[in-house]
N, C-alpha and C positions, 0 to 999 in steps of 0.2 A: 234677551236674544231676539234678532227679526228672524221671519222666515221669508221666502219667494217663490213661489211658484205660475211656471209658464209652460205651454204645449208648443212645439213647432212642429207644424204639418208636413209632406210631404205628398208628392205627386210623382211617382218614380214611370219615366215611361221607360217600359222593358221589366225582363223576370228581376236581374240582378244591375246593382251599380255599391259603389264606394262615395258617399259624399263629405266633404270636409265640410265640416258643422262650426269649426270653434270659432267663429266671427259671429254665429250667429247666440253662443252660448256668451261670447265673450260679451253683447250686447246686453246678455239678462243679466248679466251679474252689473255692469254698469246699471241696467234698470232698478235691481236690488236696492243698489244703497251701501250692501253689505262688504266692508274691508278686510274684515277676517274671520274664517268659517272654514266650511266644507260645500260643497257644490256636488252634487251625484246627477247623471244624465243616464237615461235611462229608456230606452227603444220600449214603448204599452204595445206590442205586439211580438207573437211568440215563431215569428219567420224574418225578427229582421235584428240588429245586435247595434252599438254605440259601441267603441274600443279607440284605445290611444295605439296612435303610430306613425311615421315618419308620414309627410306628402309626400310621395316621388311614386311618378306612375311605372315604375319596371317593380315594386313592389305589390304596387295594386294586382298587377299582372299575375304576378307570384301569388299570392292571396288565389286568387278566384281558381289558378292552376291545383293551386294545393287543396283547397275546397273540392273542386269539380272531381279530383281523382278520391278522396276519400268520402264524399257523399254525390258520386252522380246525379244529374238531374234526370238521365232516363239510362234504362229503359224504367219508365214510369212504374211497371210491376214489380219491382224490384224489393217496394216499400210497403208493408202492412199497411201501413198508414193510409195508401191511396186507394182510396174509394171512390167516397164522392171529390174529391180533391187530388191533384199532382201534386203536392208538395210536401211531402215527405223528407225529402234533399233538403228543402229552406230550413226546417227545423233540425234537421241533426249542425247546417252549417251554423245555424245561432247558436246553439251550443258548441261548437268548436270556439266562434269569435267572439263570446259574450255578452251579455245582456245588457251591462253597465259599466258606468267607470266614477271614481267615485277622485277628486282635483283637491288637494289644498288650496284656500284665497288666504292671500296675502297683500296689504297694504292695496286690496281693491283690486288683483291683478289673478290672473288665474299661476298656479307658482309650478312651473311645467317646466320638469330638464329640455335639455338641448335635441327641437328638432319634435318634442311632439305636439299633435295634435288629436282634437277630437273626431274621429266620423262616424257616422251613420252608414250600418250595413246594410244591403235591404237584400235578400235572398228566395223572396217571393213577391214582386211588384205589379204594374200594373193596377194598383187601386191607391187609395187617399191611406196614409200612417201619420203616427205622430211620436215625438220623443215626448219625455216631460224631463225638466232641468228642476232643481226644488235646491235651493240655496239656503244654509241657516248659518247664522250666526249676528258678528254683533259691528 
């Protein structure tokens, strides 16, 4: 069995954004080698989330609408959490939209029903993040 593993960084200007990632996933797994496996991507910071879902921006829209009412981002005192830090909101919304997502590889392809894709949540920005992609199989 191979394995592979790769970081992709991030540079988010602004608190929040949605980015479609699976071009740049679909690149690691070509990098791989690997034809048939599992592939897991996975947001290394605990304010920002990786999930499968359609592209289409009237959804994006929805998303940050549904987030922003059930974990606002102010009034900032709202949140134990904040102290030295605002972002108490980023973290409850990573846990709403998940930390990982985990792809069957099939014949070298990512094997994805109709219409999804991978992005990258980010719900605290403004500084450098990374995903990690870790691909095994044979």
């Amino acid at each position: 069995m191979k394995s592979y593993r790769k970081e992709l960084w991030f540079d988010i200007k602004g608190r929040r954004a949605f980015i479609n990632i699976t071009r740049e996933v679909e690149k690691c797994l070509k990098e791989s080698g690997i034809q048939e496996g599992l592939l897991l991507c996975n947001a290394m910071h605990i304010t920002a989330s990786v999930f499968i879902n359609d592209d289409e921006s009237g959804l994006h829209q929805d998303f940050e609408r549904f987030l922003e009412k059930l974990a606002p981002e102010k009034p900032y005192s709202q949140y134990a959490h904040n102290g030295f830090e605002d972002n108490g909101d980023a973290h409850l919304k990573r846990t709403i939209m998940g930390r990982e997502v985990v792809v069957a590889v099939t014949k070298g392809e990512l094997d994805f029903g109709p219409w999804e894709q991978i992005f990258y949540g980010e719900f605290d920005g403004n500084r450098r993040k990374r995903v990690l992609v870790k691909i095994i199989g044979e």
